[in-house]
C-alpha positions as CSV (number, residue, x, y, z in Angstrom):
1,X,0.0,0.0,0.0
2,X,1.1,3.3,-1.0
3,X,1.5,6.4,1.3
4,X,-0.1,9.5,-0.4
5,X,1.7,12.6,-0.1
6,X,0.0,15.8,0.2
7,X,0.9,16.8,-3.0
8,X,-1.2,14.3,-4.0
9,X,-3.9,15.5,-2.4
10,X,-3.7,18.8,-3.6
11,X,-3.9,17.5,-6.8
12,X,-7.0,15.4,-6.2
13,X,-8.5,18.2,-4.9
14,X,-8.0,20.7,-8.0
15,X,-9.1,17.9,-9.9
16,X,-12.3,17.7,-8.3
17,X,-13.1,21.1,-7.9
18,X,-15.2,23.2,-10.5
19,X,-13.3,25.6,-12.7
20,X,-14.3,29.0,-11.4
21,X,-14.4,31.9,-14.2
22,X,-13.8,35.9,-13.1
23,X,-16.1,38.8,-13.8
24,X,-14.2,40.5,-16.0
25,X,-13.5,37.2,-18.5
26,X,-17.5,36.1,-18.8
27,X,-18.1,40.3,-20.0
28,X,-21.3,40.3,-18.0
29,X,-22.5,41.0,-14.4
30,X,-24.2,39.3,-12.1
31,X,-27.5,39.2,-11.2
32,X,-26.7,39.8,-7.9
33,X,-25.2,42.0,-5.3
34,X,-21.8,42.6,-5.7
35,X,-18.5,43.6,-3.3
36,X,-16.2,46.1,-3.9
37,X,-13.8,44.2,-4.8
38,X,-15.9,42.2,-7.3
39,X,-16.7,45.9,-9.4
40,X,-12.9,46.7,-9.1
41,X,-11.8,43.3,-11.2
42,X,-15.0,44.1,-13.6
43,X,-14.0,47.8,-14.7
44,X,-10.7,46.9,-14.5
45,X,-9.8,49.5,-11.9
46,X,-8.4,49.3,-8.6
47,X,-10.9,48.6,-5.1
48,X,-9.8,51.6,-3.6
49,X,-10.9,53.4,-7.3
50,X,-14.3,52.0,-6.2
51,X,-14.1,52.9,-2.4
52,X,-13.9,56.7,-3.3
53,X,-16.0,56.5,-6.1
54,X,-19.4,55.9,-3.4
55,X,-17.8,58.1,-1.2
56,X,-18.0,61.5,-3.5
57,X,-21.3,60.2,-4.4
58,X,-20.2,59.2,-8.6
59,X,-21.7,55.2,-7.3
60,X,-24.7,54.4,-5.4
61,X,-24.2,51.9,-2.8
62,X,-26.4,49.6,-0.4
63,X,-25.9,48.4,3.3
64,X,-25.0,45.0,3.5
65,X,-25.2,43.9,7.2
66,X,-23.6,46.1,10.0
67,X,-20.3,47.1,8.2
68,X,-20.5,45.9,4.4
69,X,-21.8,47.4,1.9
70,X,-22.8,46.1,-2.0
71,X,-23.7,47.2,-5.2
72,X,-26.5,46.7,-7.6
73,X,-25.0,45.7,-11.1
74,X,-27.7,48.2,-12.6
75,X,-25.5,51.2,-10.7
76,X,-22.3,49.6,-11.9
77,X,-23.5,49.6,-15.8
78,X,-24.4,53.4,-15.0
79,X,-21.2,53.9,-13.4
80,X,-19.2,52.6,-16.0
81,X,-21.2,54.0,-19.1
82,X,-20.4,57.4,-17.1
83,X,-17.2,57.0,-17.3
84,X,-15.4,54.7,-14.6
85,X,-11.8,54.5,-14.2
86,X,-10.5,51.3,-16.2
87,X,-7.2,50.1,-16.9
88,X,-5.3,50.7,-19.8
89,X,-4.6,47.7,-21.8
């Protein structure tokens, strides 16, 4: 009998696991509420790009628990059709 290493379970477990796609590379957003984070790797931009952007008032934001907050995809679109911040590629 053969001792697995953990290697080898590592690689069982990426094997098994689903293949999980980003924002940004299915071009669409969510039907759902999304993070900060989440909008940042959609635009393209930074999270703290994001962060300042509902706190001047440019992106409309909603409370999410006692200390999160979330964003509608509709507000995103708007954000981003008014002219986000995106990287240059």
């Amino acid at each position: 009998m053969r001792k697995e290493s953990q290697s080898d379970h590592a690689q069982a477990r990426n094997d098994n696991e689903p293949a999980v796609e980003t924002l940004s590379s299915r071009g669409t957003l969510p039907h759902r509420l999304m993070t900060a984070f989440e909008v940042a790797e959609f635009v393209g931009c930074h999270e703290e790009s994001v962060r300042r952007a509902y706190l001047c008032g440019q992106l409309k934001r909603q409370r999410f628990g006692v200390r999160s907050w979330r964003f509608q995809p509709a507000d995103v679109q708007d954000w981003i059709s008014r002219g986000a911040p995106t990287r240059i590629s």
